[in-house]
N, CA, C and O atoms as a Tripos MOL2 file, in Angstrom:
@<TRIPOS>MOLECULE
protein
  280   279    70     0     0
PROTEIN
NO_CHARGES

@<TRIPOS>ATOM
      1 N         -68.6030  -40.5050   21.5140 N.3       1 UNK1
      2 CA        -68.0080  -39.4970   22.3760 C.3       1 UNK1
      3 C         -67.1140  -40.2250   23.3770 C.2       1 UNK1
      4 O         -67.4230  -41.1420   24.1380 O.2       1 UNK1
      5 N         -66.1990  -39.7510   23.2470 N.am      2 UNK2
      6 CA        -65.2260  -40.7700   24.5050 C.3       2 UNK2
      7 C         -65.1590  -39.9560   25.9220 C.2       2 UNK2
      8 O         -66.0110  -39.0880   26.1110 O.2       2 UNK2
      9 N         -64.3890  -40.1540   26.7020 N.am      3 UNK3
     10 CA        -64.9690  -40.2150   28.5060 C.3       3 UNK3
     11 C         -64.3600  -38.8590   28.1350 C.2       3 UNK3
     12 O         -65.2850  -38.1150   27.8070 O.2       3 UNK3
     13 N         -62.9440  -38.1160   28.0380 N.am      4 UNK4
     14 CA        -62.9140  -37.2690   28.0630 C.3       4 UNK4
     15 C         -63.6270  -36.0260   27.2070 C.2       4 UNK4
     16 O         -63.9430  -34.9650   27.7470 O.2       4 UNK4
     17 N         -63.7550  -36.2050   26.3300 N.am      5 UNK5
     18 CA        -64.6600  -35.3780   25.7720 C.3       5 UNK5
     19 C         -66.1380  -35.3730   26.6120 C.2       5 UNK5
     20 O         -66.7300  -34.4880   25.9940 O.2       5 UNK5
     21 N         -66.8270  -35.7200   27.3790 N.am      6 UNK6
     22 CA        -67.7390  -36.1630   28.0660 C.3       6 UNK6
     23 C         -67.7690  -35.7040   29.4180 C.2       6 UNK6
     24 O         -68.6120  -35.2940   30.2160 O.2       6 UNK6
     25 N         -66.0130  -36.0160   29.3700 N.am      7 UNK7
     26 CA        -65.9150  -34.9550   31.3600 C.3       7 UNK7
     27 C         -66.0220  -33.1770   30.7800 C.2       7 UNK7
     28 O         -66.5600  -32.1610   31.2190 O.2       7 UNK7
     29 N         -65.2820  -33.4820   29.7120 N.am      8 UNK8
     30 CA        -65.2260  -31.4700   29.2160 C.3       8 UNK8
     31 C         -66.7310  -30.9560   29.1820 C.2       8 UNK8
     32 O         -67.0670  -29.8520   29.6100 O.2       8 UNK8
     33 N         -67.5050  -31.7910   28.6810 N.am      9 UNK9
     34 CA        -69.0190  -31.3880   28.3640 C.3       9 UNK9
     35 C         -69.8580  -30.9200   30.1430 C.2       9 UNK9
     36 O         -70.4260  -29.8770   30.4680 O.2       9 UNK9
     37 N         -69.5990  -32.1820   30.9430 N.am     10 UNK10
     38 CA        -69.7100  -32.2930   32.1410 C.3      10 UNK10
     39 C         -69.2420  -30.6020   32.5770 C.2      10 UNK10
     40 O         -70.1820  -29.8310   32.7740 O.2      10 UNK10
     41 N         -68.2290  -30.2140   32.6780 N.am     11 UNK11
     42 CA        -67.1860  -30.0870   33.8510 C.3      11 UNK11
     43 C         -67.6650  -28.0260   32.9820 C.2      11 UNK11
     44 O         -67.7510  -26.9660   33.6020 O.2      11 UNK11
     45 N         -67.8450  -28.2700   31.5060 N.am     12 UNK12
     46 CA        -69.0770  -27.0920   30.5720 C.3      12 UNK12
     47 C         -70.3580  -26.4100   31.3360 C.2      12 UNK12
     48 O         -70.6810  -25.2630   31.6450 O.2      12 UNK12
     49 N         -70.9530  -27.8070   31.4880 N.am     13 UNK13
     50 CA        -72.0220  -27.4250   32.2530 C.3      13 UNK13
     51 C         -72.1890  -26.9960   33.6110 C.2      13 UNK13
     52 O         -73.0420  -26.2540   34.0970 O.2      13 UNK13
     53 N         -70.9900  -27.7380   34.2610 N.am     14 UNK14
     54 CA        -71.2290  -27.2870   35.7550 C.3      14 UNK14
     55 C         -70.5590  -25.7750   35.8990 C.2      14 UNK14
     56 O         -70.5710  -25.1940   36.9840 O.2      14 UNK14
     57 N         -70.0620  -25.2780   34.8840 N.am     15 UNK15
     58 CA        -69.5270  -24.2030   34.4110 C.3      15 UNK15
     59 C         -71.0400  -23.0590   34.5450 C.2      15 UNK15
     60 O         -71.2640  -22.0190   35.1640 O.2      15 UNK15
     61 N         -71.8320  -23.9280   33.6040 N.am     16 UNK16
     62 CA        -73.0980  -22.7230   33.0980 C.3      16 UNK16
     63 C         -73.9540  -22.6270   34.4150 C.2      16 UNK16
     64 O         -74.5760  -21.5720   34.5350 O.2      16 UNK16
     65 N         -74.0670  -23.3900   35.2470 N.am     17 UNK17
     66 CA        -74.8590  -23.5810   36.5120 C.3      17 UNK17
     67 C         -74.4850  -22.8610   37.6190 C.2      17 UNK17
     68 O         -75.0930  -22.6120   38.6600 O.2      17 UNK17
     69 N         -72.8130  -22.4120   37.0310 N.am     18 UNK18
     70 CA        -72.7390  -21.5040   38.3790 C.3      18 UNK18
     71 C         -72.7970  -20.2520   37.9270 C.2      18 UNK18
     72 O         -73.0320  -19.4600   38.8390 O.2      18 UNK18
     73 N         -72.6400  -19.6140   36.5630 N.am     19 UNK19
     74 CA        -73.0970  -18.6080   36.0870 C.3      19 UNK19
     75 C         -74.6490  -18.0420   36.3020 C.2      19 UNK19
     76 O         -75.0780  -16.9450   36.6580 O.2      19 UNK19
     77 N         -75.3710  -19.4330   35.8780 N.am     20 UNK20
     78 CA        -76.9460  -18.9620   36.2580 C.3      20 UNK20
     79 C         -77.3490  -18.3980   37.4740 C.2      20 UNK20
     80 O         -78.0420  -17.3900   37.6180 O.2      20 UNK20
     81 N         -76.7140  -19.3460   38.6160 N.am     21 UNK21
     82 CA        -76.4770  -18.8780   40.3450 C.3      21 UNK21
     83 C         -76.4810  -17.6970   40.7040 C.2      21 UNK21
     84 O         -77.1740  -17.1100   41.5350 O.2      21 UNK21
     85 N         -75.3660  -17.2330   39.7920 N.am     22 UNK22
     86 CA        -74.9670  -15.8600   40.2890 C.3      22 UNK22
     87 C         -75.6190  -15.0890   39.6630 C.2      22 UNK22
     88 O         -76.1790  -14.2040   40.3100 O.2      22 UNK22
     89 N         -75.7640  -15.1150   38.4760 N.am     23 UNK23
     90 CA        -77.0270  -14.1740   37.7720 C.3      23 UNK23
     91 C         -78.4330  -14.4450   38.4880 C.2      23 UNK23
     92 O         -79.1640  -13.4970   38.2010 O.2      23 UNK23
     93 N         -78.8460  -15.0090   38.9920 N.am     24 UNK24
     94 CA        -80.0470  -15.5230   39.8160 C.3      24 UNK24
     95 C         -79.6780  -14.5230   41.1350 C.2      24 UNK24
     96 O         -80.5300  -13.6580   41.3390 O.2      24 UNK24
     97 N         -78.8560  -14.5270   41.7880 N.am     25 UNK25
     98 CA        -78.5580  -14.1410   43.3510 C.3      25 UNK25
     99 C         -78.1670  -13.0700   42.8230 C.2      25 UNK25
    100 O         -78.0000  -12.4730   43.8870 O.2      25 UNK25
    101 N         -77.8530  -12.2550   41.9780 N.am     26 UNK26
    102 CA        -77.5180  -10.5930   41.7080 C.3      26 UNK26
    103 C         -78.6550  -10.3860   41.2500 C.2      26 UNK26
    104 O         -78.7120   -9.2190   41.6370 O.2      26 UNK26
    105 N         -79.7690  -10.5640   40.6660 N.am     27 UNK27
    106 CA        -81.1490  -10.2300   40.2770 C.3      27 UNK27
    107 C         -81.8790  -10.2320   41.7070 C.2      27 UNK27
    108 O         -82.4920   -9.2230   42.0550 O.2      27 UNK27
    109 N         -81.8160  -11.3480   42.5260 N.am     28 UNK28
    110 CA        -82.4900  -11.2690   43.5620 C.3      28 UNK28
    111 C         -82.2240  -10.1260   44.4870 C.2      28 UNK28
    112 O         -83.1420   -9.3680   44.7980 O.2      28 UNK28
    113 N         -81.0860   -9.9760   44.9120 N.am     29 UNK29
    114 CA        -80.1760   -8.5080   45.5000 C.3      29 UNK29
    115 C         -80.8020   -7.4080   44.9560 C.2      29 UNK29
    116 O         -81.1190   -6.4020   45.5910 O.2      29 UNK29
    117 N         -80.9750   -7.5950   43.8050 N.am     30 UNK30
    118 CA        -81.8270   -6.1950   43.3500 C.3      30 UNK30
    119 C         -82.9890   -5.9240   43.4130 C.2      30 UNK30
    120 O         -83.3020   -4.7340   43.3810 O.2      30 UNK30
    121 N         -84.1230   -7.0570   43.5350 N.am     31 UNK31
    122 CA        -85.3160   -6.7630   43.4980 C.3      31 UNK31
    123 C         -85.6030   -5.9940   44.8810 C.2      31 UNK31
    124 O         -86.7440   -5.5370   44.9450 O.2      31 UNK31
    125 N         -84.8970   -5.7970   45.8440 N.am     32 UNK32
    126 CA        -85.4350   -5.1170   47.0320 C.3      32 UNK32
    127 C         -84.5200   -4.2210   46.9950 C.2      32 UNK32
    128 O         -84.4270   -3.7520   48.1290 O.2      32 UNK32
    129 N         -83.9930   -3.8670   46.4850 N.am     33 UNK33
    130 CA        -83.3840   -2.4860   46.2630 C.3      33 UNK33
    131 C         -83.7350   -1.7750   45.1570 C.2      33 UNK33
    132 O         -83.0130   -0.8650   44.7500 O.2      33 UNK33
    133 N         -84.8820   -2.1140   44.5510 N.am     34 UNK34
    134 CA        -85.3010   -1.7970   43.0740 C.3      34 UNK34
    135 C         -86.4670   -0.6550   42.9050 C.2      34 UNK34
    136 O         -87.4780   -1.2720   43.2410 O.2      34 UNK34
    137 N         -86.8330    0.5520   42.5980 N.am     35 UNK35
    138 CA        -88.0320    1.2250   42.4930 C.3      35 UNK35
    139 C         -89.0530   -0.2180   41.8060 C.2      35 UNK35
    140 O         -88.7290   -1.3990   41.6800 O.2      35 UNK35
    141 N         -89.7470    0.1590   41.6250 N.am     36 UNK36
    142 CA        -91.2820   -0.5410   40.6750 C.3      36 UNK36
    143 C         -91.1980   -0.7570   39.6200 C.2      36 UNK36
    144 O         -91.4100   -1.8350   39.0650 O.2      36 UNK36
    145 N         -90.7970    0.4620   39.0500 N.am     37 UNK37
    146 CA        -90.4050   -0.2930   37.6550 C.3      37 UNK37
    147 C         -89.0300   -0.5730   37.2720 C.2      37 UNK37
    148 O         -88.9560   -0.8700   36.0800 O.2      37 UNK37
    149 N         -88.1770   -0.5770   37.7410 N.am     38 UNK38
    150 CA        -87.0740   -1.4920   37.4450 C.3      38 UNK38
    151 C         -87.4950   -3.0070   37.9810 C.2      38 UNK38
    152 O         -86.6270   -3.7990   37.6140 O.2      38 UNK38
    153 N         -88.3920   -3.5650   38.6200 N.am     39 UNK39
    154 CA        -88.7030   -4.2670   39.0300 C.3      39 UNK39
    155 C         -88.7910   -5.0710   37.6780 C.2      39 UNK39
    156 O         -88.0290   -6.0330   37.5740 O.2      39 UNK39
    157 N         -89.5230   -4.8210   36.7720 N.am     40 UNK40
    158 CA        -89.6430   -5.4560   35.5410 C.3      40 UNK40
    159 C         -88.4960   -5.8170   34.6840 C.2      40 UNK40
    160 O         -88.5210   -6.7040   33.8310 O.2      40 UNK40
    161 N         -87.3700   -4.9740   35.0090 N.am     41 UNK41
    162 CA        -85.9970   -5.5520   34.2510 C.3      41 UNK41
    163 C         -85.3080   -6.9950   35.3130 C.2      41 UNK41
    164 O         -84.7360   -8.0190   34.9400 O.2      41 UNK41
    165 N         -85.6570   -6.5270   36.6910 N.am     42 UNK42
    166 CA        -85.0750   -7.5640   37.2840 C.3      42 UNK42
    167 C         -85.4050   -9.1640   36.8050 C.2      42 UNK42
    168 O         -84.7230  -10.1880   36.7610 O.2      42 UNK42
    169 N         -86.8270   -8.8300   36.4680 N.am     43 UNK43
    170 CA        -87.6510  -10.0630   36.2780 C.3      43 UNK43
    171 C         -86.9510  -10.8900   34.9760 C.2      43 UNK43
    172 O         -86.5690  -12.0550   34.8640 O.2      43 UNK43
    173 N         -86.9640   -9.7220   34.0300 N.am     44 UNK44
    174 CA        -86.3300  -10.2720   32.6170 C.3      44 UNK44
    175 C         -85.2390  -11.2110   33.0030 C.2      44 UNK44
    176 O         -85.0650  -12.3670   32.6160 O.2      44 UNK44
    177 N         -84.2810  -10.2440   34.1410 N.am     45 UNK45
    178 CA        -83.0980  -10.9040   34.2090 C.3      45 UNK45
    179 C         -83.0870  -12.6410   35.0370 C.2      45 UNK45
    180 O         -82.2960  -13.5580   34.8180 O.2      45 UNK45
    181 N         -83.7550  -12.6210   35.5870 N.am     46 UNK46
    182 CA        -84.1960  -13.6720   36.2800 C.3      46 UNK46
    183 C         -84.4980  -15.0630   35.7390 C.2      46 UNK46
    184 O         -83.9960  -16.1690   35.9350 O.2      46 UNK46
    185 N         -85.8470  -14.4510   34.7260 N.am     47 UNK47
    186 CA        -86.2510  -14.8300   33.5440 C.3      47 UNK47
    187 C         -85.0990  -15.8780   32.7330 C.2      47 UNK47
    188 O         -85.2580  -17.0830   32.5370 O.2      47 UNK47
    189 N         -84.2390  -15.2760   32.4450 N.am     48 UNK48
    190 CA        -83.3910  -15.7410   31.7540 C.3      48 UNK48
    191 C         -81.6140  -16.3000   32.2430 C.2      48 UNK48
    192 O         -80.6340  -16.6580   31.5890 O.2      48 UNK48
    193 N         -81.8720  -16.1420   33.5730 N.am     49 UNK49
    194 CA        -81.4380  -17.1920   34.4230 C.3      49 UNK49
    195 C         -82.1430  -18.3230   34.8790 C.2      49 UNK49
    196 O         -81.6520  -19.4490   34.7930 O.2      49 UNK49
    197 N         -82.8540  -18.1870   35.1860 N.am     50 UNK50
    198 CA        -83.9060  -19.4960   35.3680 C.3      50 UNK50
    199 C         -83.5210  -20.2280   33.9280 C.2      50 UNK50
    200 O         -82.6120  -21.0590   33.9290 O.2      50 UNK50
    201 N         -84.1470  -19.9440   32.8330 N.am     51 UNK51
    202 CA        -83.9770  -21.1520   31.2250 C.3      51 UNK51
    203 C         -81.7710  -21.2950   31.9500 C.2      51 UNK51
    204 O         -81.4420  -22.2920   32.5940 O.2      51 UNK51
    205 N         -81.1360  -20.6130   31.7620 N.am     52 UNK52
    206 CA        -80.2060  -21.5310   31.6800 C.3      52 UNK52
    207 C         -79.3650  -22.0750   32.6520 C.2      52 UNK52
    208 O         -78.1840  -22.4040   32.5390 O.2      52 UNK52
    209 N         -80.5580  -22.1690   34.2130 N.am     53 UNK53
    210 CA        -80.1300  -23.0780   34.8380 C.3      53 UNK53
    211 C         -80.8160  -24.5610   34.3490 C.2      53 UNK53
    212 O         -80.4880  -25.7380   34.4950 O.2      53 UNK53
    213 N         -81.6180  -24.0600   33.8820 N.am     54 UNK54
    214 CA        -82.9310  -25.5920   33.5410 C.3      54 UNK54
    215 C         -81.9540  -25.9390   32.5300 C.2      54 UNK54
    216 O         -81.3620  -26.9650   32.8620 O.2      54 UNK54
    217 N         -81.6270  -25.5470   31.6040 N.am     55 UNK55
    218 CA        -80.9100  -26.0290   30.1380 C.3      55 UNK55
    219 C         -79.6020  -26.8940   30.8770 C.2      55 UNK55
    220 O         -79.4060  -28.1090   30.8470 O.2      55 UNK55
    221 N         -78.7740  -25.8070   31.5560 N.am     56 UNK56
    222 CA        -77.4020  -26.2720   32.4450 C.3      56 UNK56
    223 C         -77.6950  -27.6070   33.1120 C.2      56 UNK56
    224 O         -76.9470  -28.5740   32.9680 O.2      56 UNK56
    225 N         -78.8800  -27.6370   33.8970 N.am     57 UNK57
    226 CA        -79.0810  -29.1650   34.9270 C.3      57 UNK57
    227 C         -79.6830  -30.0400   33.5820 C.2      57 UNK57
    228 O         -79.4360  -31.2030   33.9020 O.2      57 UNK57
    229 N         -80.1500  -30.0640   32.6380 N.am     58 UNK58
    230 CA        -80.5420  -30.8590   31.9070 C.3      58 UNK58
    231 C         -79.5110  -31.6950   31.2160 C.2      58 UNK58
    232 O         -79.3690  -32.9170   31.1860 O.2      58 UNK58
    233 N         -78.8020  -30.6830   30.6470 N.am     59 UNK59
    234 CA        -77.2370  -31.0620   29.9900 C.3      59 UNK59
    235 C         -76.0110  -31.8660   30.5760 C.2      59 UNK59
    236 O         -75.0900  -32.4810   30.0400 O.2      59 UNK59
    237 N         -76.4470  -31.5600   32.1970 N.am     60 UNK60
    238 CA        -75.3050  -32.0760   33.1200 C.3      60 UNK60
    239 C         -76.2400  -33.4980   33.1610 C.2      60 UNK60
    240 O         -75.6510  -34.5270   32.8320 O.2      60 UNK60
    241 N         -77.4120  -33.5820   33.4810 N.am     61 UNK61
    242 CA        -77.6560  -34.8120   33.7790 C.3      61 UNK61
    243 C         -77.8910  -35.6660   32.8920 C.2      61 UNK61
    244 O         -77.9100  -36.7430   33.4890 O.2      61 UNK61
    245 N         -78.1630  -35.9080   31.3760 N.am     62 UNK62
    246 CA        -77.9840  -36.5070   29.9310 C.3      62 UNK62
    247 C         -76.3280  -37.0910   30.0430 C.2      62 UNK62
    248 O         -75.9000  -38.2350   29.8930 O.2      62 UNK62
    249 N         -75.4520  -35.5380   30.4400 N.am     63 UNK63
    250 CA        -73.9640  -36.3030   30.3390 C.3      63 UNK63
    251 C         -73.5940  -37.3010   31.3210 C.2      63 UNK63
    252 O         -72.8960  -38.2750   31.0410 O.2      63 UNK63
    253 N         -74.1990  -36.9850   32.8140 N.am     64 UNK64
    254 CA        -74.1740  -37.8630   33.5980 C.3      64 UNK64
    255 C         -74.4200  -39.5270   33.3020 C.2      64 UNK64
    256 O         -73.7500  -40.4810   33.6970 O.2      64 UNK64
    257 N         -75.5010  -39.5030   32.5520 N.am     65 UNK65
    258 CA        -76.0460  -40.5890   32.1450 C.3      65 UNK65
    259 C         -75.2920  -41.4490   31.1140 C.2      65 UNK65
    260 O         -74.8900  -42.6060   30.9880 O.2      65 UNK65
    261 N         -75.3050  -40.4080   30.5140 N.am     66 UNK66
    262 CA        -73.8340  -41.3290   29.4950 C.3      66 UNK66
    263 C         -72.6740  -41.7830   30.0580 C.2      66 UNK66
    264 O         -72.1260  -42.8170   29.6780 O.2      66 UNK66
    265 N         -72.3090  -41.1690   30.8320 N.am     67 UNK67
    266 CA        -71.2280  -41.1470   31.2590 C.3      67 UNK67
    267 C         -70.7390  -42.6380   32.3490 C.2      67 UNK67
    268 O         -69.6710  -43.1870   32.6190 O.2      67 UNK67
    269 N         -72.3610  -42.8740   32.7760 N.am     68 UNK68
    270 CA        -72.7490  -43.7850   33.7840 C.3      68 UNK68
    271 C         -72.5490  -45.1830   33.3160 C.2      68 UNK68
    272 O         -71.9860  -46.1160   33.8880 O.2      68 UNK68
    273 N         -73.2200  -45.1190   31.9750 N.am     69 UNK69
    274 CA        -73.2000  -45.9230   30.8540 C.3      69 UNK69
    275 C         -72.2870  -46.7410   30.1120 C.2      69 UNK69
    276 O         -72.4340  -47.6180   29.2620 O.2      69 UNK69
    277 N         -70.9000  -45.9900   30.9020 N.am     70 UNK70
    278 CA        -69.8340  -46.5350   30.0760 C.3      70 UNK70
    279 C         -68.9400  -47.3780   31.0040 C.2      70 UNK70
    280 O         -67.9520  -47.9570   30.5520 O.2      70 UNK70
@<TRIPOS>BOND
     1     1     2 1
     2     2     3 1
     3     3     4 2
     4     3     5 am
     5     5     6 1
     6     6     7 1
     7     7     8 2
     8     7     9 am
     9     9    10 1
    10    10    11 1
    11    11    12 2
    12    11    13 am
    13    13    14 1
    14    14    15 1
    15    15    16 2
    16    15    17 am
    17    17    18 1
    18    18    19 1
    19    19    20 2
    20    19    21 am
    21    21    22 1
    22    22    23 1
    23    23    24 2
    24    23    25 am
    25    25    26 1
    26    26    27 1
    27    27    28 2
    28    27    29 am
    29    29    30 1
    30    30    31 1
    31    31    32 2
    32    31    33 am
    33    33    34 1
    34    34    35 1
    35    35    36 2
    36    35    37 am
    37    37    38 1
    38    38    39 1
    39    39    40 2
    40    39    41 am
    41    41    42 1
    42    42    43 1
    43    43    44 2
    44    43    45 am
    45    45    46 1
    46    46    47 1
    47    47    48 2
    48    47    49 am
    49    49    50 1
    50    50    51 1
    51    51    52 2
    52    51    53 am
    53    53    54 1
    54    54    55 1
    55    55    56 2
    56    55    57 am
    57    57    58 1
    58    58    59 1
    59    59    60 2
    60    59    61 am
    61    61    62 1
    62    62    63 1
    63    63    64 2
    64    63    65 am
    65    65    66 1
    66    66    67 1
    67    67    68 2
    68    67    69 am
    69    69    70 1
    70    70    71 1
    71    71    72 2
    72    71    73 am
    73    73    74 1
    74    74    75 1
    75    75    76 2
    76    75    77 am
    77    77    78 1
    78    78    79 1
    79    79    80 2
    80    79    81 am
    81    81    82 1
    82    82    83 1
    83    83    84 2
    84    83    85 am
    85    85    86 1
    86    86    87 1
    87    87    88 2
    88    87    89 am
    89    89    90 1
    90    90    91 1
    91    91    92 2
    92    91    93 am
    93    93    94 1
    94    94    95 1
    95    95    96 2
    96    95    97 am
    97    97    98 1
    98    98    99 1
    99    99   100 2
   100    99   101 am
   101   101   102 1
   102   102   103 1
   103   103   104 2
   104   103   105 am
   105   105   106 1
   106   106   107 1
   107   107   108 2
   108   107   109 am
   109   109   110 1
   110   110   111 1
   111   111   112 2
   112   111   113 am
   113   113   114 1
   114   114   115 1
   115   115   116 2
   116   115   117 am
   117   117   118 1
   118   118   119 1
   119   119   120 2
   120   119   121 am
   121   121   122 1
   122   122   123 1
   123   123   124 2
   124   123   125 am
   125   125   126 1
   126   126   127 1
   127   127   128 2
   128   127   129 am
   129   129   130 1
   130   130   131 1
   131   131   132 2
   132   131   133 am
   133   133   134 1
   134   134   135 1
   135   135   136 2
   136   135   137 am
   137   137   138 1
   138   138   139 1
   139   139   140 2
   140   139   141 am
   141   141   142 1
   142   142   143 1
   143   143   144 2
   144   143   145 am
   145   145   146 1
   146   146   147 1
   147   147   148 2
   148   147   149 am
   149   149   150 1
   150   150   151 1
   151   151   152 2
   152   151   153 am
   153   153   154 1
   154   154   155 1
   155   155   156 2
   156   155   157 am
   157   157   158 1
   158   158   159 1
   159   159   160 2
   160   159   161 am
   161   161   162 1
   162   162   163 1
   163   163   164 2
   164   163   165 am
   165   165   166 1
   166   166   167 1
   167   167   168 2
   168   167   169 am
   169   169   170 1
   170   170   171 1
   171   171   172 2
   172   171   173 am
   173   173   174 1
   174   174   175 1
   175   175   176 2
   176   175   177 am
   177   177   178 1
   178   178   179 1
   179   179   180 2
   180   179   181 am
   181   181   182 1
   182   182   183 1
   183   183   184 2
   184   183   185 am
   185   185   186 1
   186   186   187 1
   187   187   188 2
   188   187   189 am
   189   189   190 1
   190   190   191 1
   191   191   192 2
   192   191   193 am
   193   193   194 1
   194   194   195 1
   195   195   196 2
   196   195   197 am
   197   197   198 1
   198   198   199 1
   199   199   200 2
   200   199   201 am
   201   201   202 1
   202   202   203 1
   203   203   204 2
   204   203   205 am
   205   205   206 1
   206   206   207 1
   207   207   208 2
   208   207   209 am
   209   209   210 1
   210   210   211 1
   211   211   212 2
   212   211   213 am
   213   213   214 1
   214   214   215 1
   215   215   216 2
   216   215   217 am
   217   217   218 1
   218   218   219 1
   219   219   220 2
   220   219   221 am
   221   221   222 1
   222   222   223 1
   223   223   224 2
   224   223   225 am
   225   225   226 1
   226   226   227 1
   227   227   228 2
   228   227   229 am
   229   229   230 1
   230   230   231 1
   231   231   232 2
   232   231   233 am
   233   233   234 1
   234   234   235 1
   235   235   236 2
   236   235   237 am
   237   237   238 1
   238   238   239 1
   239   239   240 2
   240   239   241 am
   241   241   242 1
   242   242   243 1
   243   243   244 2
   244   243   245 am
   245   245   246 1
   246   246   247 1
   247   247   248 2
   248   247   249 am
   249   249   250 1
   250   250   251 1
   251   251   252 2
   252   251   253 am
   253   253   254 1
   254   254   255 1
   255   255   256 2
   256   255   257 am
   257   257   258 1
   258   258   259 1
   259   259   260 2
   260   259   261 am
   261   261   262 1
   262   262   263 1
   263   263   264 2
   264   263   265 am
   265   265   266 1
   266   266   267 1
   267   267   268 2
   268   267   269 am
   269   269   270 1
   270   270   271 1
   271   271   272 2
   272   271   273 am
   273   273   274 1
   274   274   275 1
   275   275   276 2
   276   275   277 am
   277   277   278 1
   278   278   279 1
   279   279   280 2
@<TRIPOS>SUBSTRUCTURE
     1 UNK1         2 RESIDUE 1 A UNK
     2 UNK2         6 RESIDUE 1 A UNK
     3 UNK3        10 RESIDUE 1 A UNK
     4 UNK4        14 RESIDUE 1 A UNK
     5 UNK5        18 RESIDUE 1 A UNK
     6 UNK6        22 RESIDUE 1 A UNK
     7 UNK7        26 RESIDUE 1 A UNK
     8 UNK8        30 RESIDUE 1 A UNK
     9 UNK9        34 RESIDUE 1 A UNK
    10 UNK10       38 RESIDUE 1 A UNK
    11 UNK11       42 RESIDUE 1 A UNK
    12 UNK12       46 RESIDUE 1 A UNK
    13 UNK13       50 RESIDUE 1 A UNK
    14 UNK14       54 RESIDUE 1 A UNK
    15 UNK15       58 RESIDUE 1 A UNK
    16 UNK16       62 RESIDUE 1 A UNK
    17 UNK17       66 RESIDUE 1 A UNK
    18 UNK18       70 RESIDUE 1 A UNK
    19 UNK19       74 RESIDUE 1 A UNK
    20 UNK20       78 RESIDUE 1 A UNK
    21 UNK21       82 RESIDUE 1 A UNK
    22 UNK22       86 RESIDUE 1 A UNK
    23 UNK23       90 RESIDUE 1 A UNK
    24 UNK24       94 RESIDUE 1 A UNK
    25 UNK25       98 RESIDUE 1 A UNK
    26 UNK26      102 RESIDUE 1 A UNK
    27 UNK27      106 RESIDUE 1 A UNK
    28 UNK28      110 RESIDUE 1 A UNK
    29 UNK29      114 RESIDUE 1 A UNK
    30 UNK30      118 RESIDUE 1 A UNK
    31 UNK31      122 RESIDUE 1 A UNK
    32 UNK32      126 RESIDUE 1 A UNK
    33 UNK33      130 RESIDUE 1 A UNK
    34 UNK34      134 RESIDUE 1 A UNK
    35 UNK35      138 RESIDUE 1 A UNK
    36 UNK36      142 RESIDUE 1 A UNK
    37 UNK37      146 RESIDUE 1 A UNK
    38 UNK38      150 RESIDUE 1 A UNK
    39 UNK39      154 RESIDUE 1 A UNK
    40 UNK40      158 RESIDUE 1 A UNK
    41 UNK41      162 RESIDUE 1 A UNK
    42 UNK42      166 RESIDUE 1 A UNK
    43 UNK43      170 RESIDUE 1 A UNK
    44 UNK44      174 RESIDUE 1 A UNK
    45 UNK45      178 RESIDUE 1 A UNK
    46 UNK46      182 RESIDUE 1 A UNK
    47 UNK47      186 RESIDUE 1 A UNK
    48 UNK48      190 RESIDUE 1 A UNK
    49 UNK49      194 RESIDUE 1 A UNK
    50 UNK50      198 RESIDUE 1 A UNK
    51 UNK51      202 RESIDUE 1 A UNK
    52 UNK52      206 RESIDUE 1 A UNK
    53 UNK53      210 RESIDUE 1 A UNK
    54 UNK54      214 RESIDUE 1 A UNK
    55 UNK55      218 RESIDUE 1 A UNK
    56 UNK56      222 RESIDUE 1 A UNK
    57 UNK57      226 RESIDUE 1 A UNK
    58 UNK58      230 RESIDUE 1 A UNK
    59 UNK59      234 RESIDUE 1 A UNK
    60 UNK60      238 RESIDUE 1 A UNK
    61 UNK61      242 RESIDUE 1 A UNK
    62 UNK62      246 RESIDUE 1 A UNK
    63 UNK63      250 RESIDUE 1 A UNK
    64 UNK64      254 RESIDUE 1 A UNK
    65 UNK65      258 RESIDUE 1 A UNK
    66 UNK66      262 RESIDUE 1 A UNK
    67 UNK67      266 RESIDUE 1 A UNK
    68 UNK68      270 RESIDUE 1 A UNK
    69 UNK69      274 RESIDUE 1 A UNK
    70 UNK70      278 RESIDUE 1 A UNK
């Protein structure tokens, strides 16, 4: 993998991390504006911001590492 292909991967991820953010902070906004049971969709949504901030910081920091490497 050469450096640029490596910053694109990088520059990918810090891409997906701010997507998760905001899907994270618009789920949160809702849970207190939410009846009870919508409460349970918020969660889903949350749910599945959480995996792809974990996936996003995992990916950024592997490329980091490579990247360090060279």
């Amino acid at each position: 993998m050469d450096v640029a292909e490596l910053r694109s991967k990088i520059a990918t991820a810090k891409r997906r991390l701010m997507v998760a953010e905001e899907e994270m902070e618009t789920a949160l906004h809702g849970i207190g504006q939410a009846p009870r049971a919508d409460k349970s969709i918020i969660s889903g949504s949350l749910s599945v911001a959480f995996t792809e901030l974990k996936a996003a910081r995992q990916d950024l920091s592997d490329l980091e590492q490579v990247l360090a490497q060279e």
